[in-house]
C-alpha positions in Angstrom: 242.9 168.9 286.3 244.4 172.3 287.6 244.3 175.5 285.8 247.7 177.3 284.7 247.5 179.7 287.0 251.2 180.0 289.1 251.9 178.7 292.4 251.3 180.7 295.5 255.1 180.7 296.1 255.6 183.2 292.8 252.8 185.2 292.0 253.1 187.6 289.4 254.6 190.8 291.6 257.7 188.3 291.4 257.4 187.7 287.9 257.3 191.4 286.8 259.9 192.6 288.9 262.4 189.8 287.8 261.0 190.4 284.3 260.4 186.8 284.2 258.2 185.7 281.0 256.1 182.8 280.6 256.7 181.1 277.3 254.7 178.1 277.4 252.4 176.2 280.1 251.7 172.6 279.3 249.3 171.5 282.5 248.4 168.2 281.6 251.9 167.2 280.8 253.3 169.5 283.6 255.5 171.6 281.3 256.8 175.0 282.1 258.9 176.9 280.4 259.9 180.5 281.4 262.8 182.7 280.6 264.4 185.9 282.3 267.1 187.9 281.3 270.2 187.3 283.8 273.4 188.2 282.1 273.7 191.8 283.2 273.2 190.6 287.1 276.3 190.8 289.8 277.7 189.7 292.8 277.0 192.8 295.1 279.8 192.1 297.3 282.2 191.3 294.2 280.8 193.1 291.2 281.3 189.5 289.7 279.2 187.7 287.3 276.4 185.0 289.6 274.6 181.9 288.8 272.3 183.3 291.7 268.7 184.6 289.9 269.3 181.1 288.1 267.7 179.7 291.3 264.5 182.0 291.0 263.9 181.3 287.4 264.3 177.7 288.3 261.8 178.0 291.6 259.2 179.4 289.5 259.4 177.1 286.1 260.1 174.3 288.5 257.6 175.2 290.9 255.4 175.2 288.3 255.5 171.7 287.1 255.2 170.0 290.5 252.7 173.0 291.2 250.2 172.2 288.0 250.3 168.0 289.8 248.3 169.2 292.9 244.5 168.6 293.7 242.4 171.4 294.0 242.8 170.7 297.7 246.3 171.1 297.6 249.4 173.8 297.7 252.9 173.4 296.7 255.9 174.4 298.6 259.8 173.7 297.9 261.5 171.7 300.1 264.8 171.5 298.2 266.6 173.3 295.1 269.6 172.4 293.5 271.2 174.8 290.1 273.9 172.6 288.4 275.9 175.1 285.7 278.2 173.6 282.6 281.8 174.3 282.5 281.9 176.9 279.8 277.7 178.1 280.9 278.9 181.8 282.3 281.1 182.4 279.8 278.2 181.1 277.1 275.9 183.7 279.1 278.0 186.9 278.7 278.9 186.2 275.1 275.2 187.0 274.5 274.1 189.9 277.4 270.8 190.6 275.1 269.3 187.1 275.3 267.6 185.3 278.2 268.1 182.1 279.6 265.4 180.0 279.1 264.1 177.7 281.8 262.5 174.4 280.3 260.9 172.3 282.8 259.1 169.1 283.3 258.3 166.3 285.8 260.9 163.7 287.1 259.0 160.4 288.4 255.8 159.9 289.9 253.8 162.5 292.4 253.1 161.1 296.0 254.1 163.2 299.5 256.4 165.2 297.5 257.2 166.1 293.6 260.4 166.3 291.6 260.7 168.5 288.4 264.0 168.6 286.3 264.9 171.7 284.5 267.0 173.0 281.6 268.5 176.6 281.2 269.7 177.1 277.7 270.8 180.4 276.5 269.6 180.5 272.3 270.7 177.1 271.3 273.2 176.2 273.9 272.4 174.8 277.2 274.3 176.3 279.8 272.9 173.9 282.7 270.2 172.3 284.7 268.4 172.2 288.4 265.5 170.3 290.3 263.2 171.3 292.3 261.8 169.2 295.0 258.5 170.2 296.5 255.5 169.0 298.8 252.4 169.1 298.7 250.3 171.0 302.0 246.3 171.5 302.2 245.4 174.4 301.1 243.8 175.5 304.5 245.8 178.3 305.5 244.9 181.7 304.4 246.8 183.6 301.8 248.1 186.8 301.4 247.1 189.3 298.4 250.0 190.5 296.4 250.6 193.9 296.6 249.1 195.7 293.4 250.7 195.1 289.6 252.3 198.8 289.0 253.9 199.4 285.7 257.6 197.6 284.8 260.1 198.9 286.4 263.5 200.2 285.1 265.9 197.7 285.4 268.0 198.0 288.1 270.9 195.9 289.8 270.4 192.4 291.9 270.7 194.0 295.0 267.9 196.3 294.2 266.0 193.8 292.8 266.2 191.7 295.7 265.3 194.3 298.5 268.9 193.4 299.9 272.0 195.6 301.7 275.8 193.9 301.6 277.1 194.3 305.4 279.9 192.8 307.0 279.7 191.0 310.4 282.1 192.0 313.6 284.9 189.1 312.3 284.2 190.0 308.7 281.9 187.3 307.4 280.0 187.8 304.5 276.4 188.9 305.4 273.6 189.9 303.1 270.5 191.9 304.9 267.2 191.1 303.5 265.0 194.0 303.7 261.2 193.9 303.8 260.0 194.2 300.5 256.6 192.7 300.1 256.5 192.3 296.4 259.2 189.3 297.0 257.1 187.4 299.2 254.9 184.3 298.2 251.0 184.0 298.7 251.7 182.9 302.4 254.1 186.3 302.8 257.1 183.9 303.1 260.2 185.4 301.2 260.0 183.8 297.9 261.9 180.4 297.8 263.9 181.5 294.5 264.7 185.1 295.7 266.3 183.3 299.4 268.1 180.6 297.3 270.0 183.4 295.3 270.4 185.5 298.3 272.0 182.0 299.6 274.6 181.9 296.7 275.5 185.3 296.8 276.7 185.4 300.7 278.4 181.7 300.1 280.2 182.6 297.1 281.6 186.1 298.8 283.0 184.3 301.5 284.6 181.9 299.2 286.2 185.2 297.5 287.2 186.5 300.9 289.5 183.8 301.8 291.1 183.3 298.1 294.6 184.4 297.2 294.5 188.1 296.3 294.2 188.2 292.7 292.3 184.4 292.1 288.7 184.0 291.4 286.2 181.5 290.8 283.0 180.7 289.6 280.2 178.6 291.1 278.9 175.6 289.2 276.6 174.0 291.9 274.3 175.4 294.3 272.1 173.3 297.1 269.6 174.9 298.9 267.5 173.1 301.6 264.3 174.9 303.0 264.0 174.5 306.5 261.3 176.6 307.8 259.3 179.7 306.6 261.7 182.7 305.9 260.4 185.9 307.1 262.2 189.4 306.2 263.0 191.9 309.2 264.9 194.1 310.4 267.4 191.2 311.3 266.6 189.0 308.6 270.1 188.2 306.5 272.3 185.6 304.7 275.5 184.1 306.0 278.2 182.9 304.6 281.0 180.8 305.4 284.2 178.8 303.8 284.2 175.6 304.7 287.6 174.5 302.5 289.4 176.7 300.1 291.5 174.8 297.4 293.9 175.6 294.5 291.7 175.3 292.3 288.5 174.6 294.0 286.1 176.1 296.6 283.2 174.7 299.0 281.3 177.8 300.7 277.8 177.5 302.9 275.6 180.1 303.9 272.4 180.1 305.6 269.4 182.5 306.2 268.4 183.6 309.5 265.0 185.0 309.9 264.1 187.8 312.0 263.5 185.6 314.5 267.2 184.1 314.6 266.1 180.6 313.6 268.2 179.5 310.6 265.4 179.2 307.4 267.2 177.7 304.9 270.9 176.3 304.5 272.6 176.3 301.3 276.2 174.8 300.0 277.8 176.1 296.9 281.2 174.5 294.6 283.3 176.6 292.9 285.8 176.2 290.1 289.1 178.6 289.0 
């Protein structure tokens, strides 16, 4: 059987700088449970509470229980992530700023190809929503990179310091989000960590979403889908997109995707949002 050790996607540089805690690590059952403290994290572009660092919590208690299923000649590596939020789960979230929300997850069916884990974000006693994480399994041939060197905790600053990323506006005024180089967010293969692109994803999708409402209206998000397409590499060019697709009275679809800096879209992401 494995050891508890995290998977290469989130090593422990992510972990610190996210101030993500392990609470419990249950290999033989392929348990993780993790919490991080999200309720004081914004929208850059709107200043507006996010369900966005939900999806890195989720990648790395998720990734954890598909990743503690592999052989020792095996890696893991998300292929899909969804974040599902309740009703009433922001509002649940700012009503207590001082606690984290806690990430409970386990495995969903069998392993074969590929690996499904289901998670549960509660916030105390309430649960506030849900996810998957869908990964697959690759031989562990290809060489890894070292994490840059554990320096002490860091202040805590806001998301779009934490996620090495600058709000910019494209020539027709789209929603884009640069994604510097910052090499404590990449994985062990120095791939820009699933969880960190996935919220980068929900932040660009849900700005555009604000851009073409009614001055005055908001809404929230309460579902994120991310698929990973190929490795996402930060660069000078690297960024998030997004895009309305249709803009209701009361609803909201948005998409956004990451380009890497070398133009090829990485991952594609589709968000809903209620008033």
């Amino acid at each position: 059987m494995n050891d508890a050790g995290h998977d290469i996607e989130t090593p422990d540089t992510i972990l610190r700088r996210f101030a993500i805690a392990d609470i419990k690590s249950d290999v033989e059952q392929g348990i993780s449970v993790m919490s991080m403290p999200v309720a004081d994290l914004v929208n850059p572009f709107t200043g507006a509470p996010t369900v966005g660092p939900l999806a890195i919590l989720l990648d790395a208690a998720g990734g954890n229980s598909n990743h503690f299923r592999r052989t020792p000649q095996e890696w893991t590596v998300t292929s899909e992530l969804a974040v599902e939020i309740s009703p009433d789960g922001i509002d649940v979230l700012l009503s207590r700023p001082r606690e984290p929300v806690v990430a409970s997850s386990r495995p969903l069916g069998p392993k074969s190809a590929t690996a499904l884990s289901v998670c549960t974000f509660t916030v105390g006693d309430v649960v506030i929503g849900g996810g998957t994480v869908r990964s697959f399994y690759l031989p562990s041939g290809q060489e890894v990179v070292g994490p840059p060197p554990l320096s002490a905790p860091e202040p805590r600053r806001p998301l779009a310091d934490l996620m090495s990323v600058d709000v910019r506006r494209a020539h027709d005024g789209a929603a884009v989000l640069a994604q510097r180089v910052d090499p404590i967010l990449n994985n062990s293969l120095g791939i820009v960590n699933g969880g960190v692109a996935s919220a980068g994803l929900e932040l660009a999708a849900a700005a555009a979403v604000a851009d073409a409402l009614p001055s005055g209206q908001s809404m929230r998000t309460a579902s994120l889908r991310v698929n990973f397409l190929r490795p996402f590499f930060a660069g000078a060019d690297s960024r998030y997109v997004g895009t309305p697709m249709r803009v209701g009275r009361r609803t909201a679809v948005g998409d956004a995707e990451a380009i890497g800096d070398d133009g090829k879209v990485a991952l594609t992401a589709r968000i809903t949002t209620y008033e």
